[in-house]
C-alpha positions as semicolon CSV with decimal commas, in nm:
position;residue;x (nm);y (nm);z (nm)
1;X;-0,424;3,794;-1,020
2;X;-0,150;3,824;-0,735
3;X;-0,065;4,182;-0,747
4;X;0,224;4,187;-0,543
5;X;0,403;3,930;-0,793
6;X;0,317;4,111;-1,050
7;X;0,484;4,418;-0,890
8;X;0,821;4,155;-0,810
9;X;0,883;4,015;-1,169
10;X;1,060;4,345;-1,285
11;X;0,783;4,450;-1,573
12;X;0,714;4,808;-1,366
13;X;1,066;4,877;-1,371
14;X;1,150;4,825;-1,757
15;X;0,794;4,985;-1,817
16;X;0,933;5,324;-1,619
17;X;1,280;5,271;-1,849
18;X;1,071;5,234;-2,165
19;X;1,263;4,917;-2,175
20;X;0,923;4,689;-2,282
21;X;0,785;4,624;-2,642
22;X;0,493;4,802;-2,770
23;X;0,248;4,538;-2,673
24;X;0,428;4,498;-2,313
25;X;0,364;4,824;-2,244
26;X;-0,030;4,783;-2,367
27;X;-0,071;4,496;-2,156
28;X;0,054;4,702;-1,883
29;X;-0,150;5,024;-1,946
30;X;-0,443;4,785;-1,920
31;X;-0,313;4,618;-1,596
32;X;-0,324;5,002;-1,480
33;X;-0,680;5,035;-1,548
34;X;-0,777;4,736;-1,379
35;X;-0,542;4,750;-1,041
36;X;-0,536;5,153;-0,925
37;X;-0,274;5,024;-0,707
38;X;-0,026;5,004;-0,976
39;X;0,001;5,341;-0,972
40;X;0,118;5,407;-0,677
41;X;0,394;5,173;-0,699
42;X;0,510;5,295;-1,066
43;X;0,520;5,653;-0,891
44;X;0,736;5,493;-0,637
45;X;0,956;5,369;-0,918
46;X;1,005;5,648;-1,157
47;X;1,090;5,856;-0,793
48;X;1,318;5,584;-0,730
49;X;1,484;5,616;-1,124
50;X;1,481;5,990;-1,072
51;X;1,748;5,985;-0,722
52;X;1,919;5,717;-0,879
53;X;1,979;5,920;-1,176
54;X;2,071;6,265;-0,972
55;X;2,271;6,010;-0,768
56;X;2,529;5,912;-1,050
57;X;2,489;6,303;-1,222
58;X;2,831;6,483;-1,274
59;X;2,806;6,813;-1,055
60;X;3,076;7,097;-1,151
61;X;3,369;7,118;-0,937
62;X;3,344;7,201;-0,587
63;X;3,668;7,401;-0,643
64;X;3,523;7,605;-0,923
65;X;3,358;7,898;-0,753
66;X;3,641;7,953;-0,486
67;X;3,903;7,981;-0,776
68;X;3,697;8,239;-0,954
69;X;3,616;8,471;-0,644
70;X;4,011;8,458;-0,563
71;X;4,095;8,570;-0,889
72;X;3,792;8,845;-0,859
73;X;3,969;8,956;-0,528
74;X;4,337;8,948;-0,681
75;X;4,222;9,176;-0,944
76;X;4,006;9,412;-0,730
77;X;4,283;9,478;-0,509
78;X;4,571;9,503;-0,734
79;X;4,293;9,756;-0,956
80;X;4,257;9,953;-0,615
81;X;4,621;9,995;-0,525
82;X;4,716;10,111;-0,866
83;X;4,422;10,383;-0,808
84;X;4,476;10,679;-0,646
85;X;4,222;10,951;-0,750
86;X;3,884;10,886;-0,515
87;X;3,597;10,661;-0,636
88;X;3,228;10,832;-0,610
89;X;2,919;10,587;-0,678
90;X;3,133;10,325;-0,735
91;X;2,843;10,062;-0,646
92;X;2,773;9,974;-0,995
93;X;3,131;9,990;-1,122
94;X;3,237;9,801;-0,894
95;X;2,933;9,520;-0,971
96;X;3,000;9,565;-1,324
97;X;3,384;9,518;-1,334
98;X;3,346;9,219;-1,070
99;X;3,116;9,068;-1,303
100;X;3,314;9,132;-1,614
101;X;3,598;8,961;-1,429
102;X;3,411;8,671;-1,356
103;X;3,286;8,649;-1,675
104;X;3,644;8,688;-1,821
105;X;3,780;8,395;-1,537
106;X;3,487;8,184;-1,555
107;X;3,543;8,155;-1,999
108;X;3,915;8,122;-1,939
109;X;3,862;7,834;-1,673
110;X;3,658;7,620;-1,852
111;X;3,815;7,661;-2,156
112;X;4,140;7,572;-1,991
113;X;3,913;7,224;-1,874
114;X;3,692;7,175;-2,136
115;X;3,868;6,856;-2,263
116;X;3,927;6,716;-1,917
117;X;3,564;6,773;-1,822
118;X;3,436;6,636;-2,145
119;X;3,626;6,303;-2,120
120;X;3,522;6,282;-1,742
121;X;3,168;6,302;-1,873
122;X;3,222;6,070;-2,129
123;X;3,352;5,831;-1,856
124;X;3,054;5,921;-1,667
125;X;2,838;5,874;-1,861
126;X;2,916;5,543;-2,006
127;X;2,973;5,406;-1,657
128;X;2,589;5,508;-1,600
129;X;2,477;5,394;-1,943
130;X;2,657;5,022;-1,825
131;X;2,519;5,051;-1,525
132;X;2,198;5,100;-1,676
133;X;2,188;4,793;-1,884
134;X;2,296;4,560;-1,664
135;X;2,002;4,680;-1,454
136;X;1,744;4,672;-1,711
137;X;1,934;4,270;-1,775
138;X;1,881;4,207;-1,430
139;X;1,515;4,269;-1,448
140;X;1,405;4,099;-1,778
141;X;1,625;3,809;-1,602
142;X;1,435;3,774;-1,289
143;X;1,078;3,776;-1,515
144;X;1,170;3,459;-1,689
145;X;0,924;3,230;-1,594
146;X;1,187;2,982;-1,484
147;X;1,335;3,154;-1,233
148;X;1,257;3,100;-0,869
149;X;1,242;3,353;-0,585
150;X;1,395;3,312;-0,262
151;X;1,377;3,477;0,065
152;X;1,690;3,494;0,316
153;X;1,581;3,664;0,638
154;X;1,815;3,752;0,913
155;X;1,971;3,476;1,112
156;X;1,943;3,635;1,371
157;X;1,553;3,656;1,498
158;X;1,551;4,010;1,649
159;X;1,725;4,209;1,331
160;X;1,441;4,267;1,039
161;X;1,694;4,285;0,787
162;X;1,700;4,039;0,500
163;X;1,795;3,957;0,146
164;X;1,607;3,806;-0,177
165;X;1,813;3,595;-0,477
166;X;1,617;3,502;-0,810
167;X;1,785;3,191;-0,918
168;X;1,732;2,996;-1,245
169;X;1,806;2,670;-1,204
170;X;1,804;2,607;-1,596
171;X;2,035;2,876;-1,643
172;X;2,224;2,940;-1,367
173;X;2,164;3,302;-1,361
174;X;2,158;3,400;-0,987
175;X;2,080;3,757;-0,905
176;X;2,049;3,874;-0,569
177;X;1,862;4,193;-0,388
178;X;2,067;4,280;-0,105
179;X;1,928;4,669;-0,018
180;X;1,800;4,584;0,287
181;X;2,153;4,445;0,413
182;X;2,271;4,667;0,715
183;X;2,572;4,867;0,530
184;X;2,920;4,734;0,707
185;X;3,150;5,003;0,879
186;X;3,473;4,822;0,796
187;X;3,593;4,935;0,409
188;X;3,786;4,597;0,472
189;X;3,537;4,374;0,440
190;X;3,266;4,198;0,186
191;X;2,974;4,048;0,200
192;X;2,987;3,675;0,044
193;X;2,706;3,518;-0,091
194;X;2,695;3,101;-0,051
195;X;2,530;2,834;-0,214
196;X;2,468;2,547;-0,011
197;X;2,511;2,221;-0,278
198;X;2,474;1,899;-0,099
199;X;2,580;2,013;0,233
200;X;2,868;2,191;0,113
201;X;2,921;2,600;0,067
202;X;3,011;2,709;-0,295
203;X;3,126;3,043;-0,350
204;X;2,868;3,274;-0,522
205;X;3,086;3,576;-0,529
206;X;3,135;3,899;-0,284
207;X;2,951;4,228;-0,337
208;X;2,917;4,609;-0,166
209;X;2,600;4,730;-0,037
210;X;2,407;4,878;-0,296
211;X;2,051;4,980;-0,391
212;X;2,087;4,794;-0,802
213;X;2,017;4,441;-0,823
214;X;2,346;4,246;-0,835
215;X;2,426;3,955;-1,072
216;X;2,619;3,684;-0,901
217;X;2,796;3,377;-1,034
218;X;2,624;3,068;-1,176
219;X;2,503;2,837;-1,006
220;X;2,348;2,527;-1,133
221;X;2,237;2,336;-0,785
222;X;2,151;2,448;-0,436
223;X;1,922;2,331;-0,136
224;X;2,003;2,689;0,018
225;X;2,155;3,035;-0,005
226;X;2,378;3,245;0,293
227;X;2,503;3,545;0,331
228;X;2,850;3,616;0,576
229;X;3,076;3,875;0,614
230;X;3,402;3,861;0,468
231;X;3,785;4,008;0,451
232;X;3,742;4,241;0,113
233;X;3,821;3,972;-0,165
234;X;3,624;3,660;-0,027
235;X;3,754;3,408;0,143
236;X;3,775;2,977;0,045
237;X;3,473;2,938;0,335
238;X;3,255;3,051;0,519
239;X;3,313;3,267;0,857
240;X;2,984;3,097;1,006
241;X;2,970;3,297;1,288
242;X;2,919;3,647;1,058
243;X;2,648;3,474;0,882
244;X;2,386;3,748;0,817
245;X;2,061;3,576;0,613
246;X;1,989;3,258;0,514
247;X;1,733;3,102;0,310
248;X;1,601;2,728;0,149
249;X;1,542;2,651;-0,213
């Protein structure tokens, strides 16, 4: 049993996701059991699942508590000006009516914004629920038996960067790991991925560093697979001199 393709074909991934069939996730309970090691690299996973998930989470606005405390302070002053007899022990008043008023702004705020907040949630959410299932596509993709895995290290000898497609040949699903692709400064520009058919680059579509698996156009023949930076959009061929990873069928 080679362990470390076991770990590649996806299986720990959908098995963290609950994305597997009763029986898939048996067979990997008992794979478990046998190889400790497995362990370790679901933990990894499930960490992994858990940024990714705080990553896309929709955090209240940043605007929220300044807008309350300004209202507190208009209050407070306006309440002190309009008092003229002297305050003793006003320590917990003061507390009391400050939290009163926040409670008061705070319930008028988000009333005011429940419907806009709701519908960005909504949005939110079903852009992470997408996101989601294309994921969980990519990986029961890359475990069909069919598909073969590719390595593209960096062009350049010295860099330790690289990439990884999982092409199909049957079905021309090409999916491609990119996450260890140095990030590029310029907002202006893509990378492209190439297929190499017969000598000749085909365009396999342009992507933005990211840490999912990204599913690429079809392709249905290649000797090899490239990587170069583009202008933001693609471009008809190749900028050879930006190439970044390459790799043979």
């Amino acid at each position: 049993m080679n362990i470390q393709e076991y770990i590649s074909s996806g299986v720990l991934e959908l098995y963290a996701m609950k994305q597997l069939t009763a029986a898939e996730s048996a067979e990997v309970d008992r794979m478990r059991n046998l190889y400790p090691e497995l362990n370790a690299e679901l933990e990894k996973i499930e960490i992994s699942l858990e940024r990714y998930s705080y990553s896309k989470a929709v955090n209240p606005p940043s605007y929220l508590k300044n807008k309350i405390l300004q209202q507190i302070g208009a209050v407070t002053l306006t309440h002190n000006l309009n008092n003229d007899a002297p305050v003793k022990s006003t320590n917990f008043f003061k507390w009391a009516f400050a939290a009163t008023v926040l409670l008061l702004a705070a319930t008028a705020f988000f009333t005011a914004n429940t419907v806009n907040e709701a519908n960005n949630r909504a949005r939110n959410l079903s852009e992470c629920q997408g996101n989601a299932q294309k994921l969980v596509a990519a990986l029961r993709e890359i475990r069909n038996p069919g598909v073969r895995k590719i390595l593209l290290p960096a062009k350049d000898s010295t860099q330790n960067y690289a990439a990884v497609a999982y092409w199909n040949p049957n079905t021309q699903a090409l999916i491609l790991d990119m996450n260890q692709l140095p990030a590029l400064s310029d907002k202006d520009k893509q990378y492209q991925l190439w297929a190499i058919v017969d000598g000749k680059p085909v365009d396999a579509g342009v992507f933005d560093m990211s840490d999912d698996l990204q599913t690429m156009k079809s392709i249905g023949h290649a000797q090899a697979f490239a990587v170069t930076v583009e202008k933001r959009g693609g471009a008809a061929s190749p900028d050879l001199k930006t190439m970044k990873v390459m790799g043979k069928v």
